[in-house]
C-alpha positions in Angstrom: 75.0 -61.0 -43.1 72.1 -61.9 -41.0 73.2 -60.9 -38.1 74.6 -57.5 -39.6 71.1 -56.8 -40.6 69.6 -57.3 -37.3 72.4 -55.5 -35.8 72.3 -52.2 -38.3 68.3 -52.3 -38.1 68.8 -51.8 -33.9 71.1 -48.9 -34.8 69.1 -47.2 -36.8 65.8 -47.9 -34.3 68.0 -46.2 -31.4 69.6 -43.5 -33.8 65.7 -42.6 -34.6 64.8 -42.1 -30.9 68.0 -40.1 -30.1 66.6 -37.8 -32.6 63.4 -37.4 -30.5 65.3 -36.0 -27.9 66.8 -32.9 -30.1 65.7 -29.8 -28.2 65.5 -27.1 -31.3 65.4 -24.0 -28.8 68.7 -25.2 -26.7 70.7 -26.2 -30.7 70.1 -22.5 -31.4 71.9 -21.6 -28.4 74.7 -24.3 -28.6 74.8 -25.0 -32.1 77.5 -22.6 -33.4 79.8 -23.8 -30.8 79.0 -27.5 -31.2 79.7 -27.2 -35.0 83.3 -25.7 -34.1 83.7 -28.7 -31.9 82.4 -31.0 -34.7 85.4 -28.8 -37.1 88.3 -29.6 -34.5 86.7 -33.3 -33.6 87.8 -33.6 -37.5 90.5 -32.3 -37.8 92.5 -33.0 -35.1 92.2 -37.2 -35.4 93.0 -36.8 -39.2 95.9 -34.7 -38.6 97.3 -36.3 -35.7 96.6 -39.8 -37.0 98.2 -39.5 -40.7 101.2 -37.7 -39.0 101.9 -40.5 -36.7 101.0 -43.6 -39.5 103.6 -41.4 -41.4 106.2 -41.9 -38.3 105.6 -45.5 -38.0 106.8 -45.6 -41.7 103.5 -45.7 -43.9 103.2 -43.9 -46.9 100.9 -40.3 -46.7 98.6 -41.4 -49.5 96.6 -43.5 -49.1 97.3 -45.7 -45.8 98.3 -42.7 -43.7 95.3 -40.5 -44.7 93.0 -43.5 -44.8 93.7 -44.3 -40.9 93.3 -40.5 -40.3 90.0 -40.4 -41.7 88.7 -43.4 -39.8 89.3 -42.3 -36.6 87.3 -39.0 -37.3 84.2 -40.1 -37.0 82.3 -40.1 -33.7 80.7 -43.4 -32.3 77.2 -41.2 -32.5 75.7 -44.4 -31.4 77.4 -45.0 -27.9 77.1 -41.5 -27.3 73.4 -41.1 -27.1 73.0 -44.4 -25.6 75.2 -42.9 -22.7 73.2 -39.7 -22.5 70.1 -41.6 -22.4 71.1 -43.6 -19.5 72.4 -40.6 -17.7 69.3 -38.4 -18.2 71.2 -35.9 -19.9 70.2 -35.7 -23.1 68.1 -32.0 -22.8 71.0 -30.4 -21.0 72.9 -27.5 -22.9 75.4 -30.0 -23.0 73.9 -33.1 -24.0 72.3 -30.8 -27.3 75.7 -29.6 -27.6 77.1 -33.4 -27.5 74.4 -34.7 -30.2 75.1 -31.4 -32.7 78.7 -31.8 -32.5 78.4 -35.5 -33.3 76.0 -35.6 -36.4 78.1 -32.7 -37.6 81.4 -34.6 -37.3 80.0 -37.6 -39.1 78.8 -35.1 -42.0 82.5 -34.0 -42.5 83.8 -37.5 -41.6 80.9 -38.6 -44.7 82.9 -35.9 -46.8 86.6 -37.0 -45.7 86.1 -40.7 -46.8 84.2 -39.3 -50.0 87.3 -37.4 -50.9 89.5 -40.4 -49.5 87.9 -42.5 -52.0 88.1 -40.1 -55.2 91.7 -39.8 -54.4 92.5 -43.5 -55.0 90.8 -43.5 -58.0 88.7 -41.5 -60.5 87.4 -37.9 -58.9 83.6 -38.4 -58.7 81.8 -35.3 -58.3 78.6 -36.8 -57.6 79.6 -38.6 -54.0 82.0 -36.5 -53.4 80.5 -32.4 -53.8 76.6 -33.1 -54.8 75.4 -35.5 -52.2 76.6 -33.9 -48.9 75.4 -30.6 -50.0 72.2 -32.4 -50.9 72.1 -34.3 -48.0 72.8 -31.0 -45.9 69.5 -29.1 -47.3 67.5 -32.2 -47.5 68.5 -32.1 -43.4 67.2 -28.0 -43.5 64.1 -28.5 -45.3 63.3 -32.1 -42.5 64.3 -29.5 -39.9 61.5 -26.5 -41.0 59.3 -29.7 -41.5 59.7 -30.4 -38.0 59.0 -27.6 -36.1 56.5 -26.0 -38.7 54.3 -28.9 -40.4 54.5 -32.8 -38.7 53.0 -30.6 -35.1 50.2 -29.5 -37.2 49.6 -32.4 -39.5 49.9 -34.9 -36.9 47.7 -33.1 -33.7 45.2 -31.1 -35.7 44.8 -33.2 -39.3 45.9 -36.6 -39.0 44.6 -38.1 -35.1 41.4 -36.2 -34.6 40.0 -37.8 -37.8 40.8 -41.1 -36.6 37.3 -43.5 -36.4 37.1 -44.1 -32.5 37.3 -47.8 -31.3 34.8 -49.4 -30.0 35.3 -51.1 -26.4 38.8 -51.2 -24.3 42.2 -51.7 -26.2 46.0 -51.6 -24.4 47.3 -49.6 -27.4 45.0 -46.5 -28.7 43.6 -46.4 -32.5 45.5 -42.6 -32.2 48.8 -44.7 -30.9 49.0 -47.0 -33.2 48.2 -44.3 -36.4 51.3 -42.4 -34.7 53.6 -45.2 -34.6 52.8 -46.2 -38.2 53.6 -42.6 -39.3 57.1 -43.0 -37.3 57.9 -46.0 -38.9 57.0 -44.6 -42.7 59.0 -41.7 -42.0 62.1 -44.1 -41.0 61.9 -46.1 -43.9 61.4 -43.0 -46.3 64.2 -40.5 -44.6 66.8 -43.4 -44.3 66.6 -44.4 -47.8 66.8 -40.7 -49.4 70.1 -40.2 -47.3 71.3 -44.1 -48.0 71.8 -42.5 -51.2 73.2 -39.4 -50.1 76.1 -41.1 -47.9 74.8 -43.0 -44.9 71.0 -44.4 -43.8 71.7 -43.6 -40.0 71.9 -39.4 -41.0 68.3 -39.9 -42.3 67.6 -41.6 -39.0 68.1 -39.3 -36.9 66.3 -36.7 -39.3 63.4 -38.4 -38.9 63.6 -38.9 -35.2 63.9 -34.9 -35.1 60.2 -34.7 -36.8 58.5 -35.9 -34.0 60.9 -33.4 -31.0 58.1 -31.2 -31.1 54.8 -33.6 -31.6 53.3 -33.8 -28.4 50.2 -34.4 -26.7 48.5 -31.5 -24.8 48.5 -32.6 -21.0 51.0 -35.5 -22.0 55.1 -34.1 -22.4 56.9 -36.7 -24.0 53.8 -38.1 -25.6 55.1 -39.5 -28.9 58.4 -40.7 -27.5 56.7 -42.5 -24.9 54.8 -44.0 -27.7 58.2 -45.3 -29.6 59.5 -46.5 -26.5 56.6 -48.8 -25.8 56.8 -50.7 -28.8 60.1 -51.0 -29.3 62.3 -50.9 -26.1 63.5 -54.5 -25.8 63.5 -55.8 -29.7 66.1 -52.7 -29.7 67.7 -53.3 -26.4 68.5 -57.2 -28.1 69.5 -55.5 -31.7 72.1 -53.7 -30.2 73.6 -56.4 -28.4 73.5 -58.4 -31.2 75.4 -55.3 -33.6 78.2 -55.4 -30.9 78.4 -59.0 -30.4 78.1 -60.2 -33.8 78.8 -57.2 -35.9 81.9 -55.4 -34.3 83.3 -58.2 -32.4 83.7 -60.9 -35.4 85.2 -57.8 -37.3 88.5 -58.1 -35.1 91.4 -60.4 -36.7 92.3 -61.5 -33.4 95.4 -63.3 -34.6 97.1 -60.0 -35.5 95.6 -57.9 -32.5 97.8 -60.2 -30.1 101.0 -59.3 -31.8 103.8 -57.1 -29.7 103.9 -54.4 -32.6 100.2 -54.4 -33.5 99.6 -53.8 -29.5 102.3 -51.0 -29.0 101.7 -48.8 -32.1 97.9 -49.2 -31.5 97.7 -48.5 -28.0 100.1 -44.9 -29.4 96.8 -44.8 -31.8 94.0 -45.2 -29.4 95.3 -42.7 -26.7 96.6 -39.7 -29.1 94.9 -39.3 -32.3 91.7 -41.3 -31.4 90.8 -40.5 -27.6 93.1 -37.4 -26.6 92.6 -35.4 -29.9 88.2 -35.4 -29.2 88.6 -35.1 -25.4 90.5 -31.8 -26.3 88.3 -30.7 -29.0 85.7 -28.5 -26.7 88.2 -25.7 -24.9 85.7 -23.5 -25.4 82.8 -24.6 -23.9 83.3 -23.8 -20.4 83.3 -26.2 -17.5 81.9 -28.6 -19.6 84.5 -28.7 -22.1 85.7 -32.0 -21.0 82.5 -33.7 -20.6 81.8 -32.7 -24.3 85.0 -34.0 -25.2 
């Protein structure tokens, strides 16, 4: 559990700066298209998967739908951590990439909301209320965004800063703009923890401070982020994938002939081929997006 905590804290510290990057002028442009990708990203894992648990001899409800609606999700995490590291994160298709993704994990929320009420007792609540609550929530952050945090922050908040006296490495205006970050973190993932998931109100957050910046200084508040917490995140995530996803794995059954076969049938249809195929429209990048 310790571990897990470390690891799921790095997560959500990288998820936040992803959302930093989120160009609002280039989503207008790709967002229509990246939520159609996000539809068939769905759809097309759920489908494919359930159909082929069914072949292998598993009932439809729940196992077959189950292993459908896990392999829906996209690993949102990997992909902007890839994106980073290539520089391409404030291409059309980078945007593009980080719509599609966030989208798909809203339906994906949805799909295992439903999954769940379908084992047992309907419930309303987790199933209808809090995705559509969690979706305007995300609307309201979004006019927040571009319309107040600029404002509050550059003309309200920092100039009435005291001035410090003498030489410091990290700015009084710095370190007021970090705290803010981090309030906003703690506040937007815990209104979406209830809503579904902590990492959606993660990146929400992130996306307040896309269009923060300091005049003379592009990339100002990011830059700011980065400096304090580049390598306790860089050791987070290794930690989440070492201790997190790799003691997950029941190794003993992995090895088996069958488990290896019918997964390896898994992994290349319904959980790699269905999203690489899920952009056709979207030109010569189509494949990259996939």
């Amino acid at each position: 559990d310790f571990f897990t905590l470390i690891g799921h804290t790095g997560v959500a510290l990288m998820i936040f700066e992803s959302g930093m990057h989120f160009d609002f002028e280039k989503a207008q442009v790709v967002g229509p298209k990246a939520c159609a990708v996000a539809v068939l990203g769905t759809i097309l894992p759920l489908v494919s998967g359930s159909i082929l648990m069914v072949i292998y001899g598993y009932p439809l409800l729940p196992d077959a739908v189950a292993v459908g609606t896990a392999l829906a999700p996209t690993s949102v995490g990997i992909a902007l951590r890839l994106l980073g590291e290539a520089g391409v994160l404030q291409q059309d298709f980078g945007q593009a990439i980080i719509t599609a993704a966030f989208v798909d994990d809203i339906l994906s929320l949805v799909l295992f909301n439903v999954l769940f009420s379908l084992t047992g007792d309907f419930n309303v609540m987790a199933t209808v209320v809090s995705p559509i609550i969690g979706i305007i929530f995300m609307g309201i952050a979004m006019v927040l965004a571009v319309k107040f945090w600029p404002k509050a922050i550059n003309e309200w908040i920092l100039p009435r800063l005291p001035k410090r006296s003498g030489e410091s490495k990290v700015s009084i205006e710095d370190e007021a703009l970090f705290l803010i970050m981090i309030l906003l973190l703690v506040a937007y993932s815990t209104i979406t923890h209830f809503l579904g998931t902590h990492l959606w109100g993660c990146f929400i957050a992130g996306m307040s401070f896309a269009c923060v910046d300091k005049e003379g200084h592009k990339g100002y508040t990011h830059h700011v982020w980065v400096r304090q917490t580049k390598r306790i995140t860089s050791w987070m995530i290794r930690i989440f994938f070492a201790c997190t996803v790799a003691f997950s794995i029941p190794i003993g059954k992995l090895l088996s002939i069958e488990a290896f076969w019918k997964g390896s049938l898994m992994g290349i249809g319904p959980c790699i081929l269905t999203k690489v195929l899920c952009a056709p429209f979207m030109g010569d990048a189509k494949f990259v997006i996939g």
